[in-house]
LOKE-854436 format. One record per residue (C-alpha): residue number from 0; residue in one letter; chain; x, y, z. Coordinates in steps of 0.001 Angstrom, whole numbers, plus 500000, padded with zeros to 6 digits. Last residue first. Example, Ala and Ser with C-alpha at 12.3 -4.5 7.8 and 13.67 -1.06 7.14 Angstrom:
# LOKE-854436
+-----+------+-----+--------+--------+--------+
| seq | type | mol |      x |      y |      z |
+-----+------+-----+--------+--------+--------+
|   1 |    S |   A | 513670 | 498940 | 507140 |
|   0 |    A |   A | 512300 | 495500 | 507800 |
+-----+------+-----+--------+--------+--------+
END
This chain:
# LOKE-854436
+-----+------+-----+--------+--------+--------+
| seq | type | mol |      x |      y |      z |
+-----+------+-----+--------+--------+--------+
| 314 |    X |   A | 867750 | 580571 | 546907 |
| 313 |    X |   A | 870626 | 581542 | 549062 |
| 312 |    X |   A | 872534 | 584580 | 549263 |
| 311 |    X |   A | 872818 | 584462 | 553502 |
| 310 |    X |   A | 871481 | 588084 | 553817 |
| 309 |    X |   A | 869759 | 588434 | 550195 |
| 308 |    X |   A | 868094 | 585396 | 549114 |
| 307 |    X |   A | 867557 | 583051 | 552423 |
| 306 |    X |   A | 866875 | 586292 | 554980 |
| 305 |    X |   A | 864639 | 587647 | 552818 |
| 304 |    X |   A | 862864 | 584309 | 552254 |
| 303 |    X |   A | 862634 | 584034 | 556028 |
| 302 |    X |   A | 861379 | 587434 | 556302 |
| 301 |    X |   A | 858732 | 586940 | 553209 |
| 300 |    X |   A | 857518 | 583706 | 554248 |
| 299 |    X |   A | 856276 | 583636 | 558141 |
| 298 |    X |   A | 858097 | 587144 | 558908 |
| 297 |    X |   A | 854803 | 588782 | 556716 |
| 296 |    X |   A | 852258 | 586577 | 558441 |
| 295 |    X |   A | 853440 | 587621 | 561740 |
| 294 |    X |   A | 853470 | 591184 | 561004 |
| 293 |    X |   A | 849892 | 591201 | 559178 |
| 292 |    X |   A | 848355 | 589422 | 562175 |
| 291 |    X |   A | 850062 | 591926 | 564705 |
| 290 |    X |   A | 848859 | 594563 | 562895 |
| 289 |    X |   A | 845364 | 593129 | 562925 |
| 288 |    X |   A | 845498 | 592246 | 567047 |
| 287 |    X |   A | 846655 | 596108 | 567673 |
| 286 |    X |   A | 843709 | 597141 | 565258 |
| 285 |    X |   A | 840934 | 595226 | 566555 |
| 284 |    X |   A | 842001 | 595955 | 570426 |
| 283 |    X |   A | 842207 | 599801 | 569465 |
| 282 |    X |   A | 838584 | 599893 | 568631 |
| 281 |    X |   A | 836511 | 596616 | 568651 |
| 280 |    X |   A | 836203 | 593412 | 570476 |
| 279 |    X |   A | 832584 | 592438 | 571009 |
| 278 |    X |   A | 832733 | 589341 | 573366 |
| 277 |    X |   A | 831441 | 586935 | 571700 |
| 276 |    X |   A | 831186 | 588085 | 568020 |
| 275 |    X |   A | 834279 | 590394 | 568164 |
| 274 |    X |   A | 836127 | 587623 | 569854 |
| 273 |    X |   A | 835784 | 585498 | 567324 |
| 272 |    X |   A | 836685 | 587271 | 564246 |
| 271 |    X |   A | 840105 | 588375 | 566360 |
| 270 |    X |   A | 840410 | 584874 | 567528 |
| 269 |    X |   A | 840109 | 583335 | 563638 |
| 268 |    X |   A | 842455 | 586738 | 563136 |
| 267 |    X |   A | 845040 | 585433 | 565573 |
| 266 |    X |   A | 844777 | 581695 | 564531 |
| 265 |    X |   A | 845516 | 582448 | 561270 |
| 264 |    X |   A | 848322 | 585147 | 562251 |
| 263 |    X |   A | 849477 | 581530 | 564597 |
| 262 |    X |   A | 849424 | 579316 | 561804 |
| 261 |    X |   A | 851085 | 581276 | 559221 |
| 260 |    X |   A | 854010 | 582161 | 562002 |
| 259 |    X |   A | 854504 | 577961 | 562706 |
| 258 |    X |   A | 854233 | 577011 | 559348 |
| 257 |    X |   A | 857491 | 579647 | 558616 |
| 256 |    X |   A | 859284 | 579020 | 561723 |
| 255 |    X |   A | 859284 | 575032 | 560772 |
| 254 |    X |   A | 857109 | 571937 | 561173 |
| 253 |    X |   A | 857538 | 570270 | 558318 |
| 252 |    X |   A | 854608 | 569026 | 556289 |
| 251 |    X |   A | 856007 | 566331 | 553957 |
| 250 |    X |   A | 857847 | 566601 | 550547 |
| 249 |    X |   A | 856912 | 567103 | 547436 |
| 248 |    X |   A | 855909 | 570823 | 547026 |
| 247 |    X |   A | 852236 | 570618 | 546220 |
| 246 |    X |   A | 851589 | 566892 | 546511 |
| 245 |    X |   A | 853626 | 566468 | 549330 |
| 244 |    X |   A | 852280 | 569564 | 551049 |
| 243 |    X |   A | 848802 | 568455 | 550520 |
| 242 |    X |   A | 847128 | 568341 | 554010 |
| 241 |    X |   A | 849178 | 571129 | 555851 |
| 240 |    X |   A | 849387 | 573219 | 552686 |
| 239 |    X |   A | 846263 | 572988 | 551580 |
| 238 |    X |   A | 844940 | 573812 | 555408 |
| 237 |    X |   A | 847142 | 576566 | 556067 |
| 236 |    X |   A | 846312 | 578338 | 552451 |
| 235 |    X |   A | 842462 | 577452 | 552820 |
| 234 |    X |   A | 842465 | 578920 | 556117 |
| 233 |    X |   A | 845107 | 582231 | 555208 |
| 232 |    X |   A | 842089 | 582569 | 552600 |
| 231 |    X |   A | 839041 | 582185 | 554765 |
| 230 |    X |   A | 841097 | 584448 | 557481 |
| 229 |    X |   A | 841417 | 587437 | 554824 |
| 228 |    X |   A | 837728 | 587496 | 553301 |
| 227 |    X |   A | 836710 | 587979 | 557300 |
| 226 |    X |   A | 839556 | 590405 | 557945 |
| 225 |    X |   A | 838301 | 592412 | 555203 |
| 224 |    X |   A | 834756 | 592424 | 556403 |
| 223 |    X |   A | 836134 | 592940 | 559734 |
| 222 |    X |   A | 838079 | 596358 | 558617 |
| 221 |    X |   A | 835311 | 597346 | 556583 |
| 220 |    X |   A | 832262 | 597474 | 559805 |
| 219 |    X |   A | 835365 | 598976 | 561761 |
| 218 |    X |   A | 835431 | 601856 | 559099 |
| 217 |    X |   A | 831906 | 602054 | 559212 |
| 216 |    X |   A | 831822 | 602802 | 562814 |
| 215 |    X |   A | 834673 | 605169 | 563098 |
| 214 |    X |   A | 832575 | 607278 | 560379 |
| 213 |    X |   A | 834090 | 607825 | 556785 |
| 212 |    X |   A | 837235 | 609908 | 556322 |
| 211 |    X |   A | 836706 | 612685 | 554112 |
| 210 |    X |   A | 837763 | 615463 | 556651 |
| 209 |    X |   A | 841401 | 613788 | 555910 |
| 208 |    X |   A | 843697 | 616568 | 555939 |
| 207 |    X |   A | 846380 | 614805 | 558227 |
| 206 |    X |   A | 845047 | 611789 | 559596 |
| 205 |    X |   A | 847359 | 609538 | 557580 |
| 204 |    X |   A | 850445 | 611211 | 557878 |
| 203 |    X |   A | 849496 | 611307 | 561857 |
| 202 |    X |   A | 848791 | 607365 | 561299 |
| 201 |    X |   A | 851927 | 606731 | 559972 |
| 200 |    X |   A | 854423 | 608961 | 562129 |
| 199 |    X |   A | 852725 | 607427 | 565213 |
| 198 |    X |   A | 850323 | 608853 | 567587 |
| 197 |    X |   A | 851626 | 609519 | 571000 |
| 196 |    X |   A | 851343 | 613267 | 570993 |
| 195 |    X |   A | 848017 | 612793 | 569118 |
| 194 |    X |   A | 846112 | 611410 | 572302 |
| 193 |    X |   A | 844882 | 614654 | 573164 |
| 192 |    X |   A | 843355 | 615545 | 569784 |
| 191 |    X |   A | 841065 | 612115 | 569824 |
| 190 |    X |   A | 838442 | 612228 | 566758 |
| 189 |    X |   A | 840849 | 612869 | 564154 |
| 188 |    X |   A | 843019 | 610311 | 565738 |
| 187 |    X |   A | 840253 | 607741 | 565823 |
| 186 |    X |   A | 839846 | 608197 | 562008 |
| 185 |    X |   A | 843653 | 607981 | 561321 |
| 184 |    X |   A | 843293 | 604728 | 563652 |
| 183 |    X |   A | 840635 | 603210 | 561699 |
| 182 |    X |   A | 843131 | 604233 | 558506 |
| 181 |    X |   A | 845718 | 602363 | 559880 |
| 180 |    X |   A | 843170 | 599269 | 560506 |
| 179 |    X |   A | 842475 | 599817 | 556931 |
| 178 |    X |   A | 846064 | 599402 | 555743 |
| 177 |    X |   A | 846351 | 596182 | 558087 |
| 176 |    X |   A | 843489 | 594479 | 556427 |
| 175 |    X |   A | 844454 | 595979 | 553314 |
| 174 |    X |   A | 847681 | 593826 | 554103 |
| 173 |    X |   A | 845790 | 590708 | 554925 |
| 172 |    X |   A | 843715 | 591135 | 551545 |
| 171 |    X |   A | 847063 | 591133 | 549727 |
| 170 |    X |   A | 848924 | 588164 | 551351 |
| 169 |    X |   A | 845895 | 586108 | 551133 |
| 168 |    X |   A | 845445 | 586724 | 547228 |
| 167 |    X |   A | 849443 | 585465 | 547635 |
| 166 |    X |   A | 848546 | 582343 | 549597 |
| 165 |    X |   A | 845557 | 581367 | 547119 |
| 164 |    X |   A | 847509 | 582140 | 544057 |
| 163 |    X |   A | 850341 | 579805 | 545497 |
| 162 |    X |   A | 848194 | 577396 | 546722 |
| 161 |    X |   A | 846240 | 577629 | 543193 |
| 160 |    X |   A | 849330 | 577055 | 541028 |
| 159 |    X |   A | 851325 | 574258 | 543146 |
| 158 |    X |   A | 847680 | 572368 | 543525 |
| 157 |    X |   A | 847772 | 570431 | 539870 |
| 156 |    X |   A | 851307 | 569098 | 540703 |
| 155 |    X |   A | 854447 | 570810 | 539380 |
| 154 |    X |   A | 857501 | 569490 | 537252 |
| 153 |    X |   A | 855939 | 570918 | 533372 |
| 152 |    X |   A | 856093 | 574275 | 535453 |
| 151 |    X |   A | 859812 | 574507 | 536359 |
| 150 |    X |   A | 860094 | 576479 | 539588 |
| 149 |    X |   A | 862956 | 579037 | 540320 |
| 148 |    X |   A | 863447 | 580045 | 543538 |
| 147 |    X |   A | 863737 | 583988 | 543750 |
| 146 |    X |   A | 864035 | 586946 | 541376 |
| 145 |    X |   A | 865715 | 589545 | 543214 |
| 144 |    X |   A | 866857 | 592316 | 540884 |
| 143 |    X |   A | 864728 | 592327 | 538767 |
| 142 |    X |   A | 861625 | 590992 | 541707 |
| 141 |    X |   A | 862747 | 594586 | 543441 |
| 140 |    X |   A | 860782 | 596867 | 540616 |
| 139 |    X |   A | 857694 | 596679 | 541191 |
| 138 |    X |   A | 858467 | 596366 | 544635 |
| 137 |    X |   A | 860073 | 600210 | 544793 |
| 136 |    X |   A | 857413 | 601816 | 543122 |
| 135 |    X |   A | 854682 | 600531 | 544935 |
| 134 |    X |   A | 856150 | 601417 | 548417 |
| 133 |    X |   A | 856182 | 605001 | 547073 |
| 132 |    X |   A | 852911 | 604811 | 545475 |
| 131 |    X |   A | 851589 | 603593 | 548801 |
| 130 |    X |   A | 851175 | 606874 | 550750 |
| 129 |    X |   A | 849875 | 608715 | 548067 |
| 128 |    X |   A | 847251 | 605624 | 547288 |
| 127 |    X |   A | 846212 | 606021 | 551535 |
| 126 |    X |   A | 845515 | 609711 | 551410 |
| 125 |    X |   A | 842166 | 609881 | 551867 |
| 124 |    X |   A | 840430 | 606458 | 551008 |
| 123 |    X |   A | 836837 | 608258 | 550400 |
| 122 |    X |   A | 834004 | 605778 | 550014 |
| 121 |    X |   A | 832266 | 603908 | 547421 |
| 120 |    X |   A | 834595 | 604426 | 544233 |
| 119 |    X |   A | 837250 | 604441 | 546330 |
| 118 |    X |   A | 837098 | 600397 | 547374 |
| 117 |    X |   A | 838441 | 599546 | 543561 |
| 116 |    X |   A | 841715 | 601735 | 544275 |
| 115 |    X |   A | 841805 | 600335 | 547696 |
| 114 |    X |   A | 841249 | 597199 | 546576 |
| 113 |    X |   A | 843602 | 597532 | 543903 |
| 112 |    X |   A | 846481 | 598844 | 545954 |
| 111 |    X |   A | 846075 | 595899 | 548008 |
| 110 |    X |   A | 846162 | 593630 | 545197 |
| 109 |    X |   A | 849775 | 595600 | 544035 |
| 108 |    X |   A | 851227 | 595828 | 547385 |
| 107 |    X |   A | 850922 | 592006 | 547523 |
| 106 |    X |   A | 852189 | 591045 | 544359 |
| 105 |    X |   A | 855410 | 593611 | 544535 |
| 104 |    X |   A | 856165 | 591920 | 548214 |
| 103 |    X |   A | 855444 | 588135 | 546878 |
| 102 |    X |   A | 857501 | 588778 | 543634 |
| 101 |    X |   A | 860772 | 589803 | 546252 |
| 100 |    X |   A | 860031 | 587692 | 548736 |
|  99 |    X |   A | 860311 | 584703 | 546209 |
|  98 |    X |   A | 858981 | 583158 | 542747 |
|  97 |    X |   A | 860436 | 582542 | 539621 |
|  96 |    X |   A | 858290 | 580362 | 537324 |
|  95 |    X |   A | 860323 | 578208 | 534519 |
|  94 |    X |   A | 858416 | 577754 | 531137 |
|  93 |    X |   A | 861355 | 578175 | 528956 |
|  92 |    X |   A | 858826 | 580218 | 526586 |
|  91 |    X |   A | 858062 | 583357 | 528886 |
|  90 |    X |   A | 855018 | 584827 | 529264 |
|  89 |    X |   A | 854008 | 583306 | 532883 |
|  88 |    X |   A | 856802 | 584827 | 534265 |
|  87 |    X |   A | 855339 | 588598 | 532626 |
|  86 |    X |   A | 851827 | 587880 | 534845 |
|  85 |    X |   A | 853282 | 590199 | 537552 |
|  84 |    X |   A | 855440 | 592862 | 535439 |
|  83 |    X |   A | 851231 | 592879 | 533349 |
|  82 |    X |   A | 849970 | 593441 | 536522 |
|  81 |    X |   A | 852385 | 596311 | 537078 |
|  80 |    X |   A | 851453 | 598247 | 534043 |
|  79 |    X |   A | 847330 | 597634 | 534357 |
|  78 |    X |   A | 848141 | 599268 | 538457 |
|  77 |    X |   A | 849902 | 602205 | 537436 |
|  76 |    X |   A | 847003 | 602830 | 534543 |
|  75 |    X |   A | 844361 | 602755 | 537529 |
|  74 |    X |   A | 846674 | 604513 | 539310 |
|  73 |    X |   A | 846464 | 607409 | 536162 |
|  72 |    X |   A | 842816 | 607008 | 535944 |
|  71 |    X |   A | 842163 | 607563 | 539600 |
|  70 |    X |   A | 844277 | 610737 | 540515 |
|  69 |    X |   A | 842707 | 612197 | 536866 |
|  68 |    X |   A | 839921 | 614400 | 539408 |
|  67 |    X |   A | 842912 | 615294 | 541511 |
|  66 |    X |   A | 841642 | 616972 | 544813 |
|  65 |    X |   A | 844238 | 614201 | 547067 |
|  64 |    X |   A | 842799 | 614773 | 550798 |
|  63 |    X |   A | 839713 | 616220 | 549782 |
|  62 |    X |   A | 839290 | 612626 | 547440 |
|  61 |    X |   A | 840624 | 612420 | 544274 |
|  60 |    X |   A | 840490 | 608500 | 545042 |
|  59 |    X |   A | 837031 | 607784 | 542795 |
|  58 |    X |   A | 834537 | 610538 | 542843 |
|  57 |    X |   A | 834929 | 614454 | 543267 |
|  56 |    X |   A | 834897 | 615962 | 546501 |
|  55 |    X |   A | 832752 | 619022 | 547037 |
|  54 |    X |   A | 834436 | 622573 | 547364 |
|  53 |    X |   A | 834470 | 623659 | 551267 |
|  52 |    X |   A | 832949 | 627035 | 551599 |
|  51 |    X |   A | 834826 | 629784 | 551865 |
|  50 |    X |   A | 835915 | 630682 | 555849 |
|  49 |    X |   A | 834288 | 633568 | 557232 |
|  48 |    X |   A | 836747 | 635642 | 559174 |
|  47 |    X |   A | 836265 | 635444 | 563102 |
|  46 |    X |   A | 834341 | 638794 | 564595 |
|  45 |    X |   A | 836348 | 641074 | 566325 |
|  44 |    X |   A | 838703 | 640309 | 569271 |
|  43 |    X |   A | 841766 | 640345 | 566755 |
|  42 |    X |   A | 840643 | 640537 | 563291 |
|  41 |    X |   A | 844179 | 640301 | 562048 |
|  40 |    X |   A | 844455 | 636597 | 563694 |
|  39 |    X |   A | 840867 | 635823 | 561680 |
|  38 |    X |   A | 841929 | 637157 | 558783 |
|  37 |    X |   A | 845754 | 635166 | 558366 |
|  36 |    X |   A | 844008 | 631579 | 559690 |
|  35 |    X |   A | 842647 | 631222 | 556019 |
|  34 |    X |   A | 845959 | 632231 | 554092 |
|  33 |    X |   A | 847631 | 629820 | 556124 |
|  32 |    X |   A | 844748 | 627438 | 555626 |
|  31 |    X |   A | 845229 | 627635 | 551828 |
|  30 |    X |   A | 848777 | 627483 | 551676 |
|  29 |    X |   A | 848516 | 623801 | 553694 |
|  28 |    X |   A | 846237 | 622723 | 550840 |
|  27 |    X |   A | 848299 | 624008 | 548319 |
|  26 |    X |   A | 851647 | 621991 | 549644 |
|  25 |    X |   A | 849724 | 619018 | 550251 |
|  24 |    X |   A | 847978 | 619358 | 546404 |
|  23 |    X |   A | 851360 | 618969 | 545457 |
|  22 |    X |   A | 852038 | 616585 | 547773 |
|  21 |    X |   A | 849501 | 614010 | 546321 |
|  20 |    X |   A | 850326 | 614875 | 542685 |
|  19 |    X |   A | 853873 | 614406 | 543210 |
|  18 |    X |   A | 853086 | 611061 | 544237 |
|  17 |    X |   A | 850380 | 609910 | 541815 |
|  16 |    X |   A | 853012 | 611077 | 539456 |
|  15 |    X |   A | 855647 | 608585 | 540732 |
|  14 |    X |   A | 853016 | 606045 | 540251 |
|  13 |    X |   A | 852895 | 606188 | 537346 |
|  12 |    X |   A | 856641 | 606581 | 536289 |
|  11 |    X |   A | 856957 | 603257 | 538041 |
|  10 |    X |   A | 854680 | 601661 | 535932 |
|   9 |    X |   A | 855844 | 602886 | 532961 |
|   8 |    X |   A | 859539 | 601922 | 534109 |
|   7 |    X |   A | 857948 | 598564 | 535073 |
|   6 |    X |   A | 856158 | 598232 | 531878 |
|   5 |    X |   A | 859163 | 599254 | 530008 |
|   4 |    X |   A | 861162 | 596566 | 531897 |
|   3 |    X |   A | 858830 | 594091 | 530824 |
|   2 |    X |   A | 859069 | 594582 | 526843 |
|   1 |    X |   A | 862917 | 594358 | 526973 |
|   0 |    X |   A | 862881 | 591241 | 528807 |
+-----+------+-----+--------+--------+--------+
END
């Protein structure tokens, strides 16, 4: 025990620098256009200041909207440490598995923090790791103190392991889904000054300082690539777990809120995928229909096993 709390402590810690780092360079990027507006107010009527050139963005996520060329190697560290609190069940000699909300929440932030860590290499992210090292700090930690339903290896089937690595790889990919679709709308926001009065907290956070972002359409080409990946999972997931459940949890499909939510964010990014080859849906359609997805599919398990371990104190 004493070896994984240090990793989540290191963990933590490393992301907690990511954080400062990203508002640090916040703080100096907002100085610098203060002290590039000051010339061209003094100049009046005359001629508008020059402003210095723009100095080119490194790789990986030190991006214009982070400028820290370590940014990448420290997450990447964040992200070795919290593995390692993932995989730590699997270490230990009694050979019981804990699983709930709690490990679902830390695993999910976690994959999509990869993805997006993995996805920088290609393409600037902006300020999408600052925004999640927060979130990532706090799940890392929440499967301490909320451990879940304990499951006893030596009792399980052959499928209880890949469902549940299938359903939580689907839980990850659907949430980058929904990160990107934020991002889409960051991108849209840029692009849209008018509509910026009714943008929300997340997506102005987002859109601030991020000259970086990719075009609209390449963004949309990622979000349905992602959604793609994320409806062949949720499918395999819905389908094992409709045609196996005895097998997997030993007992028969039951027909309760949590099947019903999983099927209906499967069937609303199988319409989503659909629609866009029919009838092309894109824009604001696409990302109201993938937030959607990603809320349904996180009340379908994690709300109900919320609700179960911490409001009614039941595992």
């Amino acid at each position: 025990m004493g070896i994984v709390l240090t990793l989540i402590l290191l963990a933590v810690g490393l992301y907690g620098l990511v954080l400062l780092r990203g508002l640090r360079h916040d703080a100096q990027g907002q100085a610098r256009a203060a002290d590039a507006d000051s010339p061209s107010r003094a100049a009046g009527a005359g001629a508008p200041a020059a402003r210095p050139a723009a100095a080119p963005a490194p790789r990986g996520v030190a991006s214009p909207a982070v400028g820290w060329r370590g940014l990448d190697v420290v997450l990447g560290a964040g992200l070795l440490a919290h593995a390692l609190v993932l995989i730590s069940p699997w270490w230990r000699v009694d050979e019981v598995f804990h699983f709930g909300f709690a490990y679902l929440l830390s695993a999910t932030v976690w994959i999509a923090l990869l993805l997006i860590w993995l996805e920088s290499r290609h393409m600037s992210v902006g300020r999408l790791p600052v925004l999640l090292a927060p979130l990532a700090m706090v799940v890392v930690v929440l499967p301490v103190f909320f451990p879940g339903a304990a499951f006893p290896l030596d009792r399980q089937t052959p499928f209880f392991v890949p469902h549940l690595v299938v359903g939580t790889l689907a839980y990850g990919v659907v949430f980058l889904a929904a990160l990107q679709a934020l991002l889409m709308a960051a991108a849209e926001h840029r692009l849209h000054p008018r509509r910026q009065d009714r943008a929300g907290l997340i997506t102005t956070l987002l859109a601030r300082g991020h000259q970086a972002l990719p075009p609209l359409m390449v963004l949309e080409r990622i979000l349905f690539n992602v959604i793609s990946v994320a409806f062949v999972l949720l499918l395999l997931t819905t389908v094992s777990g409709g045609l196996f459940s005895e097998e997997i949890f030993g007992r028969p499909l039951t027909l309760n809120h949590k099947t019903v939510f999983s099927l209906v964010a499967t069937i609303f990014f199988g319409l989503l995928l659909l629609g866009r080859r029919l009838w092309g849906w894109r824009g604001r359609l696409a990302i109201r229909l993938t937030l959607g997805g990603f809320i349904l599919l996180l009340l379908s398990y994690v709300g109900s096993r919320f609700v179960l371990e911490v409001i009614l104190n039941r595992i």
